[in-house]
VOGU-3710 file (C-alpha; in Angstrom, 3 decimals, decimal comma):
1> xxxxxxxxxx> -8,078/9,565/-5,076  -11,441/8,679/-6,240  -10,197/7,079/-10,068  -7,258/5,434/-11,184  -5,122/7,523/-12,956  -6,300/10,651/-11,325  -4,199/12,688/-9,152  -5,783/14,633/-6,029  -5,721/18,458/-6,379  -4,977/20,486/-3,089
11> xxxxxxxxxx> -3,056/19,694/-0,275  -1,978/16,198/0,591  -2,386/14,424/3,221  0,832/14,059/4,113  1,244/17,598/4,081  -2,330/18,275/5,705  -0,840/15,629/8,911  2,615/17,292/8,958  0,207/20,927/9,413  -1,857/19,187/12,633
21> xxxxxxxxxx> 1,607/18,138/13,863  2,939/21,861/13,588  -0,369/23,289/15,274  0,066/21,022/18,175  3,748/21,602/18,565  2,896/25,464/18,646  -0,164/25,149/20,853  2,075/23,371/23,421  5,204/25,427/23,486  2,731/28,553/23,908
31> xxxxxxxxxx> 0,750/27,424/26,767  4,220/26,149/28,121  5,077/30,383/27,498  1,462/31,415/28,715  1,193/29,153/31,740  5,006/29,796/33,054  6,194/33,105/34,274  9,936/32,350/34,335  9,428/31,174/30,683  12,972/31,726/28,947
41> xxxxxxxxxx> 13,875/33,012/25,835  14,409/29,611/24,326  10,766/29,120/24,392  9,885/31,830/22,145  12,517/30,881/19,954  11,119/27,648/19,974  7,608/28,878/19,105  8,941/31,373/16,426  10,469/28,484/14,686  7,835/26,448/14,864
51> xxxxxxxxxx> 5,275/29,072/13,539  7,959/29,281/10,512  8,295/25,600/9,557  4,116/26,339/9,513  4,537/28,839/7,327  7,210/27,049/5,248  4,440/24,392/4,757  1,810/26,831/3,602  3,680/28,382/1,132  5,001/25,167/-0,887
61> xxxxxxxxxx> 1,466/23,254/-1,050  1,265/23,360/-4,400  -2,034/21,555/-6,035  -0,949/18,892/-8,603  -2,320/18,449/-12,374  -4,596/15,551/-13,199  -3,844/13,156/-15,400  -6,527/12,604/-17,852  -8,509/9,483/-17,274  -7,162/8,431/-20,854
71> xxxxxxxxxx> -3,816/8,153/-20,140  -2,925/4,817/-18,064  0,504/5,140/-16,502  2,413/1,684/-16,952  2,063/-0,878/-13,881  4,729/-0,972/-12,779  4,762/2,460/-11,539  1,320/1,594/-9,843  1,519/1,389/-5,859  0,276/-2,757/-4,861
81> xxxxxxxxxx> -1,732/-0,892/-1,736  -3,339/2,299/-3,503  -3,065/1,205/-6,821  -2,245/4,588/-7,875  0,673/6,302/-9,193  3,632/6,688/-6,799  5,430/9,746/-5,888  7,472/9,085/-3,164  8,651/4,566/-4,066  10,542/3,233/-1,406
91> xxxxxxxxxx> 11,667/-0,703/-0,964  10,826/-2,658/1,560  13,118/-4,895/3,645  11,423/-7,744/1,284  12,768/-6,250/-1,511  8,820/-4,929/-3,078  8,344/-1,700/-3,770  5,488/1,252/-2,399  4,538/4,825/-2,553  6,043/5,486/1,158
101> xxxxxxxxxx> 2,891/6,869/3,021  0,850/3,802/2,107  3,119/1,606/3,112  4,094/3,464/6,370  0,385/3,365/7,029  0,357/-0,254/6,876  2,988/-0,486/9,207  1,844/1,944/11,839  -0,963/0,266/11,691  0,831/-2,524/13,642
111> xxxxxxxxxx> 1,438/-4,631/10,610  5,443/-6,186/10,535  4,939/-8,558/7,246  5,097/-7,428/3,429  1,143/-6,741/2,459  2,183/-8,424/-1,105  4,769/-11,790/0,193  3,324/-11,681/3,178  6,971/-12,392/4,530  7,485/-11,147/8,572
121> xxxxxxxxxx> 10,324/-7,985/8,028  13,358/-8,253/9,337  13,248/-4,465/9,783  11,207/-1,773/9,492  13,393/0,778/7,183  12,118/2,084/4,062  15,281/3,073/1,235  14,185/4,924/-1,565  13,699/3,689/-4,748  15,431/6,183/-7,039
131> xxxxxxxxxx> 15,381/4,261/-10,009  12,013/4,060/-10,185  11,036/7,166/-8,937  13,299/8,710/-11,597  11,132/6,583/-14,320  8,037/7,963/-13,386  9,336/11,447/-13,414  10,739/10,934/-17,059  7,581/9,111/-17,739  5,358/11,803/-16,369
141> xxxxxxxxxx> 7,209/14,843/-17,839  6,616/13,079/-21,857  2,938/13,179/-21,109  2,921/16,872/-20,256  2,379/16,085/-16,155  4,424/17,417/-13,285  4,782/15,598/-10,040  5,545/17,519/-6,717  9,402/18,300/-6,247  11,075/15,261/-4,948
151> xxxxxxxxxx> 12,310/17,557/-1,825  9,291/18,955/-0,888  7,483/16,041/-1,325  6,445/14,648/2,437  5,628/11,886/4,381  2,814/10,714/6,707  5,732/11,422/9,259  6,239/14,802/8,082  9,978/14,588/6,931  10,941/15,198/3,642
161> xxxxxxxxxx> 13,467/12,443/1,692  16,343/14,764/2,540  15,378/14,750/5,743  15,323/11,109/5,976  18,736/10,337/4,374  20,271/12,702/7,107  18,765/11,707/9,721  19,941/8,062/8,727  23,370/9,380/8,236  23,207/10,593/12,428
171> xxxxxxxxxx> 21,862/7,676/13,185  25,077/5,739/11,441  27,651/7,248/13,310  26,617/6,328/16,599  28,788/3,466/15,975  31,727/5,414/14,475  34,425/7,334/16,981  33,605/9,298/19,904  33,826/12,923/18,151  31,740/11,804/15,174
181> xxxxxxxxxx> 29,172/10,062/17,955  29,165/13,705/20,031  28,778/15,867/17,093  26,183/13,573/15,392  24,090/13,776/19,054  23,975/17,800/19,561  22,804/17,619/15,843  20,108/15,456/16,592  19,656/17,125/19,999  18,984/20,358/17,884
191> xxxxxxxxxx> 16,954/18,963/15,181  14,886/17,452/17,355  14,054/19,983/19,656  13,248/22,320/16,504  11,648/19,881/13,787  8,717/17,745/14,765  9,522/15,959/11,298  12,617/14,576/12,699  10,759/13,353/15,663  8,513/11,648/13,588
201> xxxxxxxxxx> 11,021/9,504/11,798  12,022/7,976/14,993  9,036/6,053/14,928  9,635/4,450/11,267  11,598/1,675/12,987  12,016/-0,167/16,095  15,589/-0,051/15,410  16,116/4,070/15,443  16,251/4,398/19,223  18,473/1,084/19,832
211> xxxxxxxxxx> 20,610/2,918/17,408  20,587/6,200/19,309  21,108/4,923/22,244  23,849/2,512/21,634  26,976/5,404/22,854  25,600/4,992/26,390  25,440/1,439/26,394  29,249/1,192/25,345  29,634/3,501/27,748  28,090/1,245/30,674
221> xxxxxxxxxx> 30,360/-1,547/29,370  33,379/0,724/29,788  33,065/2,001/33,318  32,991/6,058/31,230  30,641/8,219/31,158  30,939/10,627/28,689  28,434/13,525/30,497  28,289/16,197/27,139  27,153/12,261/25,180  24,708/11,302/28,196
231> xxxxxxxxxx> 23,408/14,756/28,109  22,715/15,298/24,043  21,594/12,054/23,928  19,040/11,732/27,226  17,731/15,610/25,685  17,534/13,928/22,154  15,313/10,764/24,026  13,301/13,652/25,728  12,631/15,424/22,309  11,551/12,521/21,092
241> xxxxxxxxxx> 9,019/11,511/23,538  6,875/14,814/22,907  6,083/13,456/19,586  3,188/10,909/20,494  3,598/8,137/18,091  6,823/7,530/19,896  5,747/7,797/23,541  4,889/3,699/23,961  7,811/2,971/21,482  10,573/4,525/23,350
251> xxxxxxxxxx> 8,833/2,925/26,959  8,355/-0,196/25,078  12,380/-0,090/23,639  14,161/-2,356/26,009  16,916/-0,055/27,208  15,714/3,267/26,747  14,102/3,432/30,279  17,393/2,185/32,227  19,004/4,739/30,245  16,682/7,415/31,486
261> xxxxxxxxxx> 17,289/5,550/35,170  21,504/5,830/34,943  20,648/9,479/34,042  19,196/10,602/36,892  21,714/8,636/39,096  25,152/9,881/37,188  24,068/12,619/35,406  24,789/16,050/35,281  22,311/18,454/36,875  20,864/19,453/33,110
271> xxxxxxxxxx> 20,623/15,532/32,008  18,983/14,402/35,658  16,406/17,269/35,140  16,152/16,163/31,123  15,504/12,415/32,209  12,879/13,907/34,538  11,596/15,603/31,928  11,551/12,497/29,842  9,674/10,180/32,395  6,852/13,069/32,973
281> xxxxxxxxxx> 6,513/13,204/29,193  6,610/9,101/28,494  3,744/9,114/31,400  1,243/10,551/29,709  0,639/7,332/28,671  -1,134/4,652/31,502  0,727/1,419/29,963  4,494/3,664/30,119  2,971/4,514/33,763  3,513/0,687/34,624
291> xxxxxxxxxx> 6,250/-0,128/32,882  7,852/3,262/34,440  6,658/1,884/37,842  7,928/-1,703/37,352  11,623/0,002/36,618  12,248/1,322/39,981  12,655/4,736/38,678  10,461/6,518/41,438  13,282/5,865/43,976  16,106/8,030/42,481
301> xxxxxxxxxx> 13,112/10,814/41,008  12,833/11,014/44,731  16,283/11,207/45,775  16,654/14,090/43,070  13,963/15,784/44,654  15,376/15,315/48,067  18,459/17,602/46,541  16,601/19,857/45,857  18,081/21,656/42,577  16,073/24,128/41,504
311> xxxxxxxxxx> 16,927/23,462/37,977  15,060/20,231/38,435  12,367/20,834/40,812  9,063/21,362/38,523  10,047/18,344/36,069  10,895/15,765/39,046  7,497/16,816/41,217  5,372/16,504/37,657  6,961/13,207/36,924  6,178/11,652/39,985
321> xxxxxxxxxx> 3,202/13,666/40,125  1,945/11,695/37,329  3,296/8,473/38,483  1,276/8,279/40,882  -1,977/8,610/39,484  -1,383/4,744/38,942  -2,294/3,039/42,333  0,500/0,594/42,595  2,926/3,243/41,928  1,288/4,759/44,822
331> xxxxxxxxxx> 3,011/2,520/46,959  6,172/2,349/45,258  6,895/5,898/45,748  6,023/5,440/49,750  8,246/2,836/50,548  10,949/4,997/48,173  10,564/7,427/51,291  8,227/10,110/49,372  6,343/11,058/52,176  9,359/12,374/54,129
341> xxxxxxxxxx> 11,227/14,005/51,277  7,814/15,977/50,466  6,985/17,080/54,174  10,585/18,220/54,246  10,291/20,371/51,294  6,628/21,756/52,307  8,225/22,626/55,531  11,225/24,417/54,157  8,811/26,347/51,717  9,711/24,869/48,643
351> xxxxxxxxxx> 8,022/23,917/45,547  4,451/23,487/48,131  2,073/23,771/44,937  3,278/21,369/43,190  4,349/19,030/45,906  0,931/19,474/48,432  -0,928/17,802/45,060  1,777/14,990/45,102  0,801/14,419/49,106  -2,668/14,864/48,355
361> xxxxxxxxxx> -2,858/11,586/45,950  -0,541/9,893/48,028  -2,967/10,085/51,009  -4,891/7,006/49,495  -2,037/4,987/50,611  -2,726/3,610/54,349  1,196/3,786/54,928  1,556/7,204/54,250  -1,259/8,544/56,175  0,617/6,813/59,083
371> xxxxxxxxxx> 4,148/8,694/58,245  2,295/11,953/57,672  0,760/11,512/61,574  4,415/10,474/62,384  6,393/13,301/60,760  4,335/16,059/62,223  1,989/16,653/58,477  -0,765/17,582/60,895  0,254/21,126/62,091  2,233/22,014/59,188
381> xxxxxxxxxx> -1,068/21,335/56,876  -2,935/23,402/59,208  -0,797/26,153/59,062  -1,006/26,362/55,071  -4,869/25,971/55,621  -4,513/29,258/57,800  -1,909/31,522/56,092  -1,878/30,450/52,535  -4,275/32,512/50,457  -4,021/29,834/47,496
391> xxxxxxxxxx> -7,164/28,167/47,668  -5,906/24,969/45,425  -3,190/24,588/48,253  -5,840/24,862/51,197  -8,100/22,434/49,036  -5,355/19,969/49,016  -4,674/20,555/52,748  -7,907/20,069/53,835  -7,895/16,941/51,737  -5,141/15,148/53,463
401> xxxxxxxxxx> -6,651/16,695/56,572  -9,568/14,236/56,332  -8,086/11,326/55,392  -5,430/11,395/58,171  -8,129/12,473/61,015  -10,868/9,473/59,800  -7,865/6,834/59,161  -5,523/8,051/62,860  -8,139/8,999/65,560  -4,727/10,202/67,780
411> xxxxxxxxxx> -4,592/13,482/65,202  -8,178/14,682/66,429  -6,947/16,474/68,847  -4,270/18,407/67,077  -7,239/19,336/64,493  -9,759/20,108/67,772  -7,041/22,404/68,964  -6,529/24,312/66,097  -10,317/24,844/65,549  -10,655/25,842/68,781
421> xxxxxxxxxx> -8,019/28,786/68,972  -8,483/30,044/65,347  -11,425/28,480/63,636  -9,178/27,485/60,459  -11,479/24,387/59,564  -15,089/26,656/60,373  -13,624/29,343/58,133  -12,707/26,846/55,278  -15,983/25,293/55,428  -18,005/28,729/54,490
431> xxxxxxxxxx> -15,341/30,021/52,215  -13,542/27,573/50,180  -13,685/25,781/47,442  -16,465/23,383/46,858  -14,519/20,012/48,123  -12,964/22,392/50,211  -16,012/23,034/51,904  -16,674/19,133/52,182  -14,075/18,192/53,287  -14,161/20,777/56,029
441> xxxxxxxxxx> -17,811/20,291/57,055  -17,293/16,461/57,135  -14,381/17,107/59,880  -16,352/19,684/61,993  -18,905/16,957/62,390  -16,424/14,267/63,376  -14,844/16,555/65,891  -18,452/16,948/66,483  -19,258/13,355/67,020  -16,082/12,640/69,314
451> xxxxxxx> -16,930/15,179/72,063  -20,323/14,207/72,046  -19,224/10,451/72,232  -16,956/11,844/74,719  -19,363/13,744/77,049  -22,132/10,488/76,578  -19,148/8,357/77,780
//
């Protein structure tokens, strides 16, 4: 708002964020439907839903009238941050009141004291102020003005006051009795997955996810597992984490990554692969890499992928996939037996896209060039490099390839062999890819250089 007393025509910019929250929701579940040929109908639905909640917004942007620059509104109904009028005043823990999207921009902004007392918060939630809100709504409909529909109205977060009271509401009876807890998680399970507003409130307070995951720390105290709570609650965790605001908050909240741990450990088969799911999407993030790292939660990804459920497959390999990229985790995952679990799988045929990447980055580690000469990785990766006609898979090969034959001289002769009866490296190294072709050239003249050494000898 450029003047006091003026109210901005068009959309808002609560409802313009909420919009570029929508668009990246629907751009990800669509690639998700593009990129995956066993997409399932859930997907779509997901995608139709989210392309109506788009929609939804479109239609009730309505542009607001402007209050002529005569007419001052009375103080008190003046935001302390914009110093305009507010349309959505909500109190602080401090007890001072704020139009809600100026204030929750202060405190995304990694502020935790009151901008007026200055006082550090005790917490983080914003209640509505009703009383006042209902003032300037009396006040505004004397003078002929009409403020945006206290429903529809929206917040930098994207969820509508409504939206916020219920979502409190779930979050309350975690800490009622077991059926209220259970039907208050597949509600939240549901919205979640459907309405990137209700992921976005999550990140309003530090206390949301304590709250939501309080059930399975009870749980832990009892010796009972309570699988249909684990599992609505681990999805609801996983839901969250797609939302990025929340990524380094629900890494950063103290139990929610021991949580995801237990998970994969005592879970059913749909909550292990949902924890998976949840440590891939938390990775995205380098610091959540570490902190993932630190937890010990490569070990049991690994055993899960040693089990090989096919329901879980493609979200354990990208989780650790991703791990990884972080040297020290690197290591982690090699001394959490990674190496052998992988060649196992590549050698039964299974999931060798996904997992001949994993091997490839793992390849920097000196130990696990050493397994992969000890568990036989040297004619297995040559057979790939001549049958597969997946030229990613042969780059990754070739890859590993190189680092085993300059780190373990012993494996030259398994590659010299090879090259010798079928020319699989010469053949690589005209038609590959580019590193491919590298790779494969830089070999050739190694083998090159031993027989020559050899023959000088």
């Amino acid at each position: 708002m450029a003047k006091s007393g003026v109210l901005e025509t068009g959309p808002t910019a609560a409802a313009a964020a909420k919009a570029t929250e929508l668009k990246k929701e629907l751009l990800r579940v669509v690639m998700e439907i593009v990129e995956d040929d066993e997409c399932g109908i859930g997907k779509i639905d997901e995608a139709r839903e989210t392309l109506r909640a788009l929609k939804d917004l479109k239609l009730k942007r309505t542009p607001s009238l402007k209050l002529e620059e005569s007419l001052a509104f009375p103080e008190a109904f003046r935001c302390p941050l914009s110093k305009e009028l507010m349309r959505d005043p909500v109190i602080l823990a401090t007890g001072q009141t704020y139009d809600r999207p100026c204030i929750q921009r202060w405190l995304k902004s990694g502020n935790h004291t009151c901008p007026h007392t200055h006082q550090v918060l005790s917490h983080t939630i914003l209640t509505p102020n009703h009383l006042i809100r209902e003032m300037i709504a009396e006040w505004c409909k004397s003078h002929g003005m009409k403020l945006p529909d206290h429903v529809q109205f929206a917040s930098d977060g994207g969820g509508t006051e409504i939206e916020r009271d219920h979502f409190l509401s779930l979050l309350g009876k975690m800490s009622s009795s077991l059926p209220e807890k259970k039907e208050a998680a597949k509600e939240l399970r549901l919205l979640t997955k459907r309405m990137p507003s209700f992921r976005a409130l999550f990140s309003e307070s530090v206390s949301t996810i304590p709250q939501l995951l309080s059930p399975l720390a009870q749980s832990k105290s009892e010796s009972q597992v309570h699988y249909d709570l684990q599992e609505d609650l681990v999805t609801t965790l996983l839901n969250i984490s797609i939302h990025d605001n929340n990524k380094k908050l629900v890494a950063e909240t103290p139990m929610a990554i021991p949580s995801l741990i237990d998970a994969l450990k005592f879970g059913t088969i749909q909550t292990r692969t949902n924890a998976a799911a949840a440590f891939f999407t938390l990775s995205a993030l380098d610091s959540n890499k570490e902190l993932i790292g630190k937890s010990g939660a490569l070990k049991p990804l690994i055993d899960l992928l040693e089990e090989g459920h096919l329901l879980a497959m493609k979200d354990v390999a990208a989780a650790i996939f991703n791990l990884c990229i972080l040297h020290e985790n690197k290591a982690r995952a090699v001394k959490g037996g990674a190496v052998r679990v992988i060649l196992q799988k590549i050698m039964s045929n299974v999931q060798v896209d996904e997992l001949l990447a994993i091997l490839a980055m793992l390849s920097g580690n000196h130990r696990a060039v050493e397994e992969m000469g000890e568990l036989g990785a040297v004619p297995c990766l040559l057979g790939i490099v001549r049958e597969s006609t997946c030229g990613r898979n042969k780059e990754n090969c070739i890859a590993i390839l190189y680092t085993v034959c300059f780190n373990d001289r012993t494996r030259l002769k398994e590659i010299r062999e090879e090259e010798k009866t079928y020319g699989t490296i010469s053949q690589l190294g005209q038609n590959g890819t580019s590193r491919a072709k590298r790779k494969a050239n830089a070999i050739l003249e190694r083998l090159n250089r031993t027989v020559n050494i050899t023959h000088t000898a």
